[in-house]
C-alpha positions in Angstrom: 47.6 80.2 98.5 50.2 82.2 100.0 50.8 83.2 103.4 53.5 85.7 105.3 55.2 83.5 108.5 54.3 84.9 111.7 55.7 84.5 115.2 55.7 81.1 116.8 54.8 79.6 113.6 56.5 78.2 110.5 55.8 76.7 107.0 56.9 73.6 107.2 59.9 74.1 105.3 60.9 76.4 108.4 60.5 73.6 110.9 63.1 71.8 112.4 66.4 72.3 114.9 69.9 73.7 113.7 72.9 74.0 115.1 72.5 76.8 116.5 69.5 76.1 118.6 70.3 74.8 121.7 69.6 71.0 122.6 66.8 70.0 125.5 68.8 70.4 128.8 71.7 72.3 127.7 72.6 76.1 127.8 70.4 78.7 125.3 73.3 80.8 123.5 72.8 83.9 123.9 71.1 85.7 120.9 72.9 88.9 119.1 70.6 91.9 118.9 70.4 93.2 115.3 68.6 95.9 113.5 66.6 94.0 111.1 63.6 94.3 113.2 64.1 97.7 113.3 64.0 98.1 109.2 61.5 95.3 108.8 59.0 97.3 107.5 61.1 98.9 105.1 62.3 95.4 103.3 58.5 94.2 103.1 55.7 95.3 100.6 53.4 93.3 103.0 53.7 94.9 106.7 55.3 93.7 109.5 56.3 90.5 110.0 58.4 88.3 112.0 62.1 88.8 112.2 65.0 86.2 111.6 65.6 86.1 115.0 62.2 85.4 116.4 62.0 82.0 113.9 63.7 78.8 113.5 66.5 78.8 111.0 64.6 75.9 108.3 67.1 72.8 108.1 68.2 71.6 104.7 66.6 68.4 105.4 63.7 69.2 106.8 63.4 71.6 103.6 64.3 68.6 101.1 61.5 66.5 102.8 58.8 69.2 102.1 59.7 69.9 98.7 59.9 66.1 97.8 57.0 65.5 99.7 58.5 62.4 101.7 59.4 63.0 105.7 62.5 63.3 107.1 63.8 64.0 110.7 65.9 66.8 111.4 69.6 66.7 110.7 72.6 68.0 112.2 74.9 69.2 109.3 78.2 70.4 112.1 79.6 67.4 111.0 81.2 67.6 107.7 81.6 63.5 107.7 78.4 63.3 108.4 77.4 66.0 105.9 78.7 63.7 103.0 76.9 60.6 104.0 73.9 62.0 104.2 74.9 63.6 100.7 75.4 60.7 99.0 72.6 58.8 100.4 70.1 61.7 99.5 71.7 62.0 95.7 72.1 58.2 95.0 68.5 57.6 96.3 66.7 61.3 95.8 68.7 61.9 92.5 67.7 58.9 91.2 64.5 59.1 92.1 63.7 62.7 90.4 65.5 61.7 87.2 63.2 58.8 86.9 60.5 61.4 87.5 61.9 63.3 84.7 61.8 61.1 82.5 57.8 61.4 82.3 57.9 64.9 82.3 56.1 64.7 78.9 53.1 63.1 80.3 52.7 65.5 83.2 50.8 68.3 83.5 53.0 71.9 83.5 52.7 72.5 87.2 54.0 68.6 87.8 56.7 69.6 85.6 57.5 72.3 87.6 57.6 70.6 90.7 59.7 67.6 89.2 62.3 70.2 88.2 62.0 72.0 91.3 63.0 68.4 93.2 66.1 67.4 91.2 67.3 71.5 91.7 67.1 71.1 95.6 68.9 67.9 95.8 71.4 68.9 93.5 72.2 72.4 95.3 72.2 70.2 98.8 75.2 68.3 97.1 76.8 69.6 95.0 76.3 73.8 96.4 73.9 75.2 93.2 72.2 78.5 94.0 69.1 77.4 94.6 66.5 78.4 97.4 68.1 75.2 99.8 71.6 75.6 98.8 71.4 79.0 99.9 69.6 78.6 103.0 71.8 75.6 104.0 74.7 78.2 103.3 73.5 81.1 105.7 73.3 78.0 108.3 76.7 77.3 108.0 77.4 80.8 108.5 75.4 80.8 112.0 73.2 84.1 110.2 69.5 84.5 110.9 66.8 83.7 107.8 63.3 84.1 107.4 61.1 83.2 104.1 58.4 85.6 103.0 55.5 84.1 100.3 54.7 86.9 97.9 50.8 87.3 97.8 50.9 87.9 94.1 52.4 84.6 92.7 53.3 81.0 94.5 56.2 80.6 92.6 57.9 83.7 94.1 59.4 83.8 97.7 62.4 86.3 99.6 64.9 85.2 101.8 65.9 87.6 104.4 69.1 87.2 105.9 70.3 89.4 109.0 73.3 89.3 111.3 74.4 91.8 113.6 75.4 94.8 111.0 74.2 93.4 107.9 71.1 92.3 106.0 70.7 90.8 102.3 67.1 90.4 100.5 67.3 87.3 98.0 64.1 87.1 95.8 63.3 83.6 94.1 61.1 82.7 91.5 60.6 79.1 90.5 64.2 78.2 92.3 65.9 81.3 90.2 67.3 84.6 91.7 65.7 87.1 90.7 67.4 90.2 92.9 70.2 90.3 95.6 70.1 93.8 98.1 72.7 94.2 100.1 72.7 97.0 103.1 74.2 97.5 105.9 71.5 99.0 108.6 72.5 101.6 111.3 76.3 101.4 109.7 78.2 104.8 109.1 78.4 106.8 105.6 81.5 105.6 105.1 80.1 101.7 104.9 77.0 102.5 103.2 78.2 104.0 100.1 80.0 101.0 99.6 76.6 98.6 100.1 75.6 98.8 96.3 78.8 97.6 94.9 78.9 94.6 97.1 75.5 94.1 96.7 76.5 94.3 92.8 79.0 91.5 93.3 76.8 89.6 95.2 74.0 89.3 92.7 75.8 88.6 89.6 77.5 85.5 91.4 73.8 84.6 92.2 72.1 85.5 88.8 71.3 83.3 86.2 73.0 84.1 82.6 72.9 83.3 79.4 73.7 79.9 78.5 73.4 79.2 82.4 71.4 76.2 83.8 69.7 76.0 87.3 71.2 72.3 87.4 74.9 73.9 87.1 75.0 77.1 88.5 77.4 77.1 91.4 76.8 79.0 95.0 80.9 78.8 95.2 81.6 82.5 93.9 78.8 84.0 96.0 79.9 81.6 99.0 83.1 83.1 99.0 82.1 87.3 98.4 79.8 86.2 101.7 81.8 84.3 103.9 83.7 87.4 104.3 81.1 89.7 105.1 79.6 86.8 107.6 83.1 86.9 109.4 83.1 90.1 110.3 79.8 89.8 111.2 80.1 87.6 113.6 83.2 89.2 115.8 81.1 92.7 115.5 79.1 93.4 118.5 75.6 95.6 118.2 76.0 98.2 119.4 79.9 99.2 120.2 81.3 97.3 117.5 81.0 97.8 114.1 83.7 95.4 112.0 82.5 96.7 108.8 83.1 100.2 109.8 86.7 99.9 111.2 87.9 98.2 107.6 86.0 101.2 105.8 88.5 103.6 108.2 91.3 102.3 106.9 90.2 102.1 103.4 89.4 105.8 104.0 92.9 106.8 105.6 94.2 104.7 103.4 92.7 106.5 99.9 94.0 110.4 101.3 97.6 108.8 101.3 96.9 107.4 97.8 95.6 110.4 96.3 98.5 112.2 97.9 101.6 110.3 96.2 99.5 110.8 93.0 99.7 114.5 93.3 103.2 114.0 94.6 104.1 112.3 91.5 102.5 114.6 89.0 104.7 117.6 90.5 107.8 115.7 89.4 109.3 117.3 86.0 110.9 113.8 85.1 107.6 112.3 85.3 105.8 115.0 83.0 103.6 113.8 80.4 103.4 110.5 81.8 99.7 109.3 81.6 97.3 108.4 84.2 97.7 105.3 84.1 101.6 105.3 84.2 101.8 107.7 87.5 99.3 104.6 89.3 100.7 101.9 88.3 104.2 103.9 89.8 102.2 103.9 93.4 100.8 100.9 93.1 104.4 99.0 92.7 106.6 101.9 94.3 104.7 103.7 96.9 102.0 102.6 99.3 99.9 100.8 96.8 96.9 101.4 96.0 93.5 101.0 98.3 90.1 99.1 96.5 87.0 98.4 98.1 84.7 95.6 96.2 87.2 95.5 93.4 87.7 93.0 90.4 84.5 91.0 91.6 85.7 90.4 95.2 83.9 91.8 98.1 85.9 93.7 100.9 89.1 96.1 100.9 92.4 95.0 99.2 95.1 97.0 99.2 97.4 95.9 96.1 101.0 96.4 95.8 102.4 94.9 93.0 101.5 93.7 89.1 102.7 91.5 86.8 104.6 92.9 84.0 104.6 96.1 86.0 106.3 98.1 82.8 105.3 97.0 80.1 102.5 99.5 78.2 98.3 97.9 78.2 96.7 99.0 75.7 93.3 100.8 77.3 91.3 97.8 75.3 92.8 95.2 77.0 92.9 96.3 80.5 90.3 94.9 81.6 91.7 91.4 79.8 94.8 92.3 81.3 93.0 92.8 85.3 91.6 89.8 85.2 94.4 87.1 83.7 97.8 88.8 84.8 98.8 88.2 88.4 97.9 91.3 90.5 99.4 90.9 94.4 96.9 92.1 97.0 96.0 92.4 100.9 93.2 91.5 101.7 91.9 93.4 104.9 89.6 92.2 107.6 89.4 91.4 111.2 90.3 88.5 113.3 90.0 87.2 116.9 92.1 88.0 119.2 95.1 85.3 119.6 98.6 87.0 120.1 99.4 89.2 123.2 101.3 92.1 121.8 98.9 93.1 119.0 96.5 96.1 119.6 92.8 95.2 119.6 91.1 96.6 116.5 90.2 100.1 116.7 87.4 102.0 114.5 88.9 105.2 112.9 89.2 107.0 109.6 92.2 109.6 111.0 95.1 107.1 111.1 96.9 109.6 109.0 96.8 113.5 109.8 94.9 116.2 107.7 97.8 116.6 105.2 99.3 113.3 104.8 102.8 115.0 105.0 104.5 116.2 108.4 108.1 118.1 109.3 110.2 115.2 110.1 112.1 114.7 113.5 116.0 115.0 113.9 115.9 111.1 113.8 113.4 110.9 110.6 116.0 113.4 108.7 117.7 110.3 107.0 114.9 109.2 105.0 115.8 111.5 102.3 111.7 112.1 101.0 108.4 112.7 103.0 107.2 111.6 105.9 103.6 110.2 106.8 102.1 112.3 109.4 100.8 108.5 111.0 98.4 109.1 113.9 97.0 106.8 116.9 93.5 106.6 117.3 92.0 105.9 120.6 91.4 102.7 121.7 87.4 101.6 120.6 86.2 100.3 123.9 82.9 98.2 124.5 80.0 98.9 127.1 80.9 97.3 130.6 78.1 94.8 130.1 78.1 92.8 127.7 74.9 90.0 127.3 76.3 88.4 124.6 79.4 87.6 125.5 79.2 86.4 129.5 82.1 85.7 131.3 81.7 82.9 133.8 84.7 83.6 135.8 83.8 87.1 136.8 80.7 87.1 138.9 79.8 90.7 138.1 81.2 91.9 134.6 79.8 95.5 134.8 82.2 96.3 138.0 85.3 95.6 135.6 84.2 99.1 133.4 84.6 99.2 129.6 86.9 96.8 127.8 88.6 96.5 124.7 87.3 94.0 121.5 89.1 90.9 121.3 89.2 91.8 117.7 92.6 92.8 115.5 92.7 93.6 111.9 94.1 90.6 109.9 95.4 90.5 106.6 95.4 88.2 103.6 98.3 88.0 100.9 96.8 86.8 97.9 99.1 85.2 96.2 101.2 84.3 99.1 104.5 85.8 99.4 108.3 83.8 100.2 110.4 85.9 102.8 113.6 85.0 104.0 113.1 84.5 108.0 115.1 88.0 108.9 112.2 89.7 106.8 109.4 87.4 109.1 111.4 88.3 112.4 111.4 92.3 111.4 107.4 92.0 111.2 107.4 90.4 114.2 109.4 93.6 115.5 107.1 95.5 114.3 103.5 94.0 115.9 102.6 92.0 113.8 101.8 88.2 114.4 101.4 85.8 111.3 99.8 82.7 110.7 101.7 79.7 111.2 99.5 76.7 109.5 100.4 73.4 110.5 103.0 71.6 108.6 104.1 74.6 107.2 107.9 74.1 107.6 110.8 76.3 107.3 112.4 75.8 104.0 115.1 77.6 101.7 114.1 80.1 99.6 114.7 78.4 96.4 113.3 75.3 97.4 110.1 77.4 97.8 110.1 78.7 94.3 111.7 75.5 93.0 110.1 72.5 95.0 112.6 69.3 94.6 111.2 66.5 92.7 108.7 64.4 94.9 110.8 61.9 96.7 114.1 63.6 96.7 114.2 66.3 99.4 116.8 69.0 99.3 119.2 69.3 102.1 120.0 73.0 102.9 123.6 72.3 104.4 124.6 71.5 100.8 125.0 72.9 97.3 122.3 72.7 95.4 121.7 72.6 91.4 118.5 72.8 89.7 118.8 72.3 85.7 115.6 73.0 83.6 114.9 73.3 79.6 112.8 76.8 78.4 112.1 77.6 75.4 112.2 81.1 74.8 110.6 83.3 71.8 112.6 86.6 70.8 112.3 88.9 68.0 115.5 88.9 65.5 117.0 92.6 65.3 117.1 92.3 61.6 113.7 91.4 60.9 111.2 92.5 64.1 108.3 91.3 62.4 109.7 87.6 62.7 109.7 85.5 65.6 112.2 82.8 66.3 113.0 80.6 69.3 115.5 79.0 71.2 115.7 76.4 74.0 117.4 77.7 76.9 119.6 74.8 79.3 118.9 76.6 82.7 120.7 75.8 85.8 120.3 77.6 89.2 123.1 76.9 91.8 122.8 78.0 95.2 126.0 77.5 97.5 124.2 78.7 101.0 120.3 78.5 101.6 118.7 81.0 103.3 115.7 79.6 105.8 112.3 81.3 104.8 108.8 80.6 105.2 105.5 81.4 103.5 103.7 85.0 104.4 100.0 84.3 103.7 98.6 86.0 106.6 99.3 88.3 109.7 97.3 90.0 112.8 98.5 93.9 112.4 97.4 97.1 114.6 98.1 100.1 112.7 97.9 99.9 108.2 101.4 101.7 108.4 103.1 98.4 109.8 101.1 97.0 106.1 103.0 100.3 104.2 106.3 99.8 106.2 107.1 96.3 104.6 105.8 96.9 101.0 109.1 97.3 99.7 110.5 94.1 101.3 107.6 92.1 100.0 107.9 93.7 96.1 111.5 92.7 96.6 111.2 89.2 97.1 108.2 89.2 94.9 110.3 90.0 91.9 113.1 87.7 92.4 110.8 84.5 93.2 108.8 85.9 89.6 112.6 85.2 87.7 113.4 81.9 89.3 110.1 80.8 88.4 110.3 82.1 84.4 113.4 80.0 84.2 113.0 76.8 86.3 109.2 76.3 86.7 106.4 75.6 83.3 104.0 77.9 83.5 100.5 77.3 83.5 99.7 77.5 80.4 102.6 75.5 79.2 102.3 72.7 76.4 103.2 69.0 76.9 106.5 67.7 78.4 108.7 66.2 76.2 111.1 64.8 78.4 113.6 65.0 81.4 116.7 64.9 82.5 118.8 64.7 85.6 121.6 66.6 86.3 124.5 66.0 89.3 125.9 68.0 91.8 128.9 68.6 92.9 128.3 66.4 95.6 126.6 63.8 94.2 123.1 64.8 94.6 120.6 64.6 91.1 118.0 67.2 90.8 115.5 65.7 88.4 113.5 68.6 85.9 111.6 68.4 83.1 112.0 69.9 79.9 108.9 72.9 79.1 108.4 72.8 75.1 106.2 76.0 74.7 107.2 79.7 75.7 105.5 81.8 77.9 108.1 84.7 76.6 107.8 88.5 75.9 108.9 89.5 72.3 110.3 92.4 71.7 108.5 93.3 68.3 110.9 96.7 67.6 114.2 97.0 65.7 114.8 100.4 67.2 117.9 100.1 69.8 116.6 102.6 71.7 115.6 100.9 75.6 112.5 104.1 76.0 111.2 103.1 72.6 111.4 99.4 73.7 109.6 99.5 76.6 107.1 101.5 74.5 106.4 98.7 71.8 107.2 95.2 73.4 105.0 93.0 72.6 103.8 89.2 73.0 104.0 87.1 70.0 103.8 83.2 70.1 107.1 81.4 68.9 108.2 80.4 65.3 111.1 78.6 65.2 114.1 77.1 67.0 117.1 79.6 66.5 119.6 76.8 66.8 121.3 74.4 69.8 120.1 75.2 73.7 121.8 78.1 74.8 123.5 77.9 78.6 122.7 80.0 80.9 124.0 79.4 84.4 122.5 81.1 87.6 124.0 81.4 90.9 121.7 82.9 93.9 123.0 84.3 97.2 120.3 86.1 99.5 122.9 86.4 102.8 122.8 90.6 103.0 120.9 91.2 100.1 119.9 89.1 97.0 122.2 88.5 94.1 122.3 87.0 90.7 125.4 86.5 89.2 124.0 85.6 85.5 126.6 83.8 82.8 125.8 83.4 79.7 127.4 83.1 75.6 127.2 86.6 74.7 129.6 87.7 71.3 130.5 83.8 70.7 129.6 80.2 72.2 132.9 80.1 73.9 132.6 84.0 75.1 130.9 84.3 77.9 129.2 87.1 79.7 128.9 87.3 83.4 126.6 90.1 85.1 125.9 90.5 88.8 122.8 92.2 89.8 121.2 93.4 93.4 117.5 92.7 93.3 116.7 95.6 95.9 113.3 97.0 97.2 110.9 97.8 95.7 112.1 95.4 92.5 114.9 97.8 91.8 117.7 96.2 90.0 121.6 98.0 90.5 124.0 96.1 88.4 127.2 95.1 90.5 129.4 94.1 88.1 129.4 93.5 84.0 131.3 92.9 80.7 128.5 93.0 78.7 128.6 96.4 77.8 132.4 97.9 76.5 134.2 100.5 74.5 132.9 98.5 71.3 129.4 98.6 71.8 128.2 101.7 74.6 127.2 103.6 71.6 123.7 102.2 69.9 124.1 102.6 65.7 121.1 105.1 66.4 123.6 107.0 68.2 122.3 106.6 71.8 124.9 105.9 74.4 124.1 102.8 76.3 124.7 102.7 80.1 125.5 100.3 83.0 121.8 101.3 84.1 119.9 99.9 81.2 121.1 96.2 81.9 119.3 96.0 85.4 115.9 98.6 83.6 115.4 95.6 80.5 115.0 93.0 83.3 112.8 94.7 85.3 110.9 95.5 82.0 111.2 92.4 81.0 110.4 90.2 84.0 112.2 87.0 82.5 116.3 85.8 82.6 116.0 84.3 79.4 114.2 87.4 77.5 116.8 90.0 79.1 119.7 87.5 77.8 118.3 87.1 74.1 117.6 91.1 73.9 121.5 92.0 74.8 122.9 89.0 73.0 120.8 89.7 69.5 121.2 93.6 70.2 124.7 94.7 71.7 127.2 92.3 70.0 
């Protein structure tokens, strides 16, 4: 029979101390006040009832017990050595134990059945994180939320998990160990949060739902862990009421969409740009502008603002964009909040006017040289807390209220996903600017290229000297006489860089204000796009095939860089005969390689990055022993300026379609194409 908790007293699968609960003889902490005992009523079909916060938080143990039916003591799980002892006691012993049990099942009766499969379930999600009724509970735990169970009084296989922090709440239904329904709201939160609720709550419950061809005993809680670690986090540094986390991201996001829908119409009122598609004029602010916002996007919860794409130029096809969203590389900030660490960043500050009414204001004698727009940027006032504070005591002041309101020891914080290489002049400048990044431990100043291009383990580069990385790719191009072939060729790649340039890893900063985000956009495209061509020539990529081999090349100075040798392409093909570089960029396309057109080709590539980067590409072009030599400026934004050339001469600057090639086009195929070796086969197989 079914019952609904009430105060003071648990089912037994309730019972039991936490963490969080404080120890006989030492200090309560203090509890956050939270709105879910406001909206109680609302969230049960059954009447009041007690709130997370008046009940004990179950324990994973104590939980395991009941449903085995064996006793246990309660367990401390803060300990994540101690976590995986008692894990591997519990599944060697209680693993064992309900496989046995399953192996009767055919004698039992259904309901022993049920509760056999019921048994292996919680000791598998205790382990190995399933989403199951313990794995979850043991996961709002870890995340120091409040939980209450409800019984439903129409079936004993059915129960809800409420979950409540200070700003957010989330109703889990069960039935026999399964979700059945995920709710996610965000009580007493502005409009501006709320209408955001159901497509997180979305998120949430399809990485919690069962699908087809999906098995209780295999179902991970990772995806759904992740989606709600975030939330939890900004739970936890939001303080009820004065401080609402969720609703200072979703003024940003706000600000932050007006400036986005801005450079669209900016862009559409550009007569070189008309007829371009939707999708074109986007993609153009996503990589050029000041990206573009997203709140719960691509099946993560939270804002991202992304900036740059993979293949950024090359046409999708409307049926494969969501193929191409979810496999192609897509750079992104992830915004949130963080505590407060570094003195000169501003505390976090809730506001959606971080950017004037029109976007656009009448620049100042000193913003003149800009040469385009400029962002009518605002400063909000300073979001400051209530004197008194319960939750947050400070024992060194003996009356807090006399010190008046105070600012959140809060910042916005942001996440580069992928991370991003900057030279350390780039990392200084965003130290100019406010911001303070995350240093992780061991995280040690390296050159650039021995970022991109790790030395083999065992043979560390030293950055006083000349260094020479040599690597086989095999690259697939389409022949100009017959584009509906695909042939081949192995490429003998070999980087050289005569002076490193120190840089270090951007995965994460403390900012005050998005436009320090916008302001360094360029930069980080820039570096973006030149670490994306080192890596097509000198690294296998993913999805590479099987070595075949290595070999070891010498420097000047008697160092050996050790590579291996990649024997499948990851190439572009162009798949069009037409010499025209619009009409290209229109009909590339990827095709898997054929054949081996003949012996490795040589390509050698030196890399400066002291002012601004350089490539200074050489290469066979007309004959083996005529060689072609381009320098090229990766710039910001990915912008390529060629510096100097002899590809392109009196003989061939006109196309046999009649089209006049210019200097330009060399630096627009490689940003089309994204890859050294494509850009070299496409010039050598086409302007000869």
């Amino acid at each position: 029979m079914s019952s609904t908790p009430t105060p003071g007293k648990l089912p037994v699968s309730q019972q039991g101390r936490t963490p969080s609960q404080p120890q006989h003889g030492a200090a309560a902490t203090p509890q956050v006040s939270t709105p879910f005992s406001v909206a109680q009523a609302a969230f049960s079909p059954h009447g009041p009832r007690s709130s997370p916060q008046q009940v004990k938080k179950s324990s994973p143990a104590t939980m395991a017990s009941a449903n085995l039916g064996r006793p246990s003591a309660p367990v401390n799980f803060a300990s994540p050595s101690a976590d995986a002892a008692i894990g591997s006691m519990e599944l060697g012993a209680g693993l064992d134990m309900g496989l046995r049990s399953l192996g009767t099942l055919g004698r039992a009766s259904d309901d022993e059945r049920a509760r056999r499969l019921d048994a292996v379930i919680s000791i598998l999600s205790r382990n190995k994180g399933l989403v199951s009724e313990a794995g979850l509970e043991r996961l709002v735990q870890k995340l120091e939320l409040e939980s209450v169970w409800e019984n439903s009084m129409d079936s004993s296989d059915k129960r809800t998990l409420y979950i409540a922090g200070s700003a957010l709440e989330l109703v889990v239904e069960f039935s026999n160990n399964v979700v059945q329904s995920a709710v996610l709201s965000f009580p007493e939160s502005a409009e501006i949060v709320n209408k955001h609720a159901k497509a997180a709550g979305e998120i949430l419950w399809n990485a919690l739902r069962l699908r087809d061809g999906q098995s209780p005993l295999t179902k991970s809680l990772a995806p759904f862990a992740a989606n709600f670690e975030r939330l939890a986090a900004l739970d936890r540094l939001s303080i009820n009421p004065g401080l609402n986390l969720y609703e200072a991201v979703a003024g940003i996001y706000e600000s932050l969409s007006r400036l986005h829908t801005w450079e669209l119409q900016k862009l559409r009122q550009e007569p070189s740009l008309e007829g371009k598609s939707d999708a074109a004029l986007e993609n153009l602010v996503l990589c050029t502008k000041s990206g573009t916002p997203a709140m719960n996007a691509r099946g993560r919860v939270g804002m991202t603002l992304d900036y740059w794409r993979e293949k950024r130029l090359q046409p999708v096809p409307p049926d494969l964009a969501a193929w191409v969203d979810e496999h192609e590389t897509i750079w992104s900030i992830l915004i949130g909040c963080a505590p407060l660490r570094e003195i000169g960043v501003s505390p976090v500050r809730i506001s959606d006017r971080w950017i004037g009414p029109n976007v656009e204001k009448t620049p100042l004698p000193d913003e003149l040289h800009t040469g385009g727009p400029v962002i009518d940027w605002l400063e909000p006032d300073s979001t400051l807390l209530p004197a008194s504070d319960p939750t947050r005591p400070d024992p060194m002041q003996p009356d807090a209220s006399l010190l008046g309101p105070r600012l959140p020891e809060v910042v916005f914080h942001a996440t580069f996903e992928p991370p991003v290489h900057i030279p350390l002049n780039l990392w200084q400048h965003l130290q100019e600017l406010g911001c303070a990044m995350d240093e992780p431990a061991g995280a040690d100043v390296q050159s650039f290229d021995s970022l991109i291009v790790p030395s083999p383990p065992g043979q560390a580069s030293d950055i006083t000297e000349t260094r020479i990385v040599t690597f086989d790719k095999k690259t697939s191009f389409a022949p100009p006489n017959d584009p509906t072939k695909v042939s081949s060729r192995t490429h003998a790649n070999t980087l050289v860089v005569h002076k490193a340039v120190l840089s270090r890893t951007l995965s994460g900063l403390a900012f005050s204000h998005p436009q320090q985000l916008v302001a360094v956009l360029p930069f980080l495209r820039q570096y973006i796009f030149l670490a994306v061509l080192l890596e097509h020539s000198f690294k296998e990529a993913p999805n590479a095939g099987a070595l075949d081999g290595s070999r070891t090349s010498s420097t000047p100075n008697g160092r050996t860089a050790a590579t291996k040798d990649a024997t499948t392409s990851t190439a572009t093909t162009a798949t069009t005969n037409q010499d025209d570089l619009h009409d290209l960029m229109a009909k590339a396309a990827e095709e898997p390689p054929a054949s081996d057109a003949g012996k490795p080709l040589k390509i050698d590539i030196y890399l400066t990055l002291t002012t601004v980067p350089r490539l200074q590409v050489i290469f066979p072009f007309r004959s083996e022993h005529q060689l072609a030599s381009v320098t090229l400026e990766i710039q910001e934004n990915g912008r390529v300026r060629v510096v100097e050339q002899n590809v392109l001469d009196d003989s061939n600057m006109v196309a046999p379609n009649g089209r006049q090639r210019r200097v330009e086009d060399i630096g627009a195929l490689l940003e089309y194409f994204e890859d050294i070796g494509k850009w070299v086969e496409f010039m050598r197989t086409r302007w000869t």
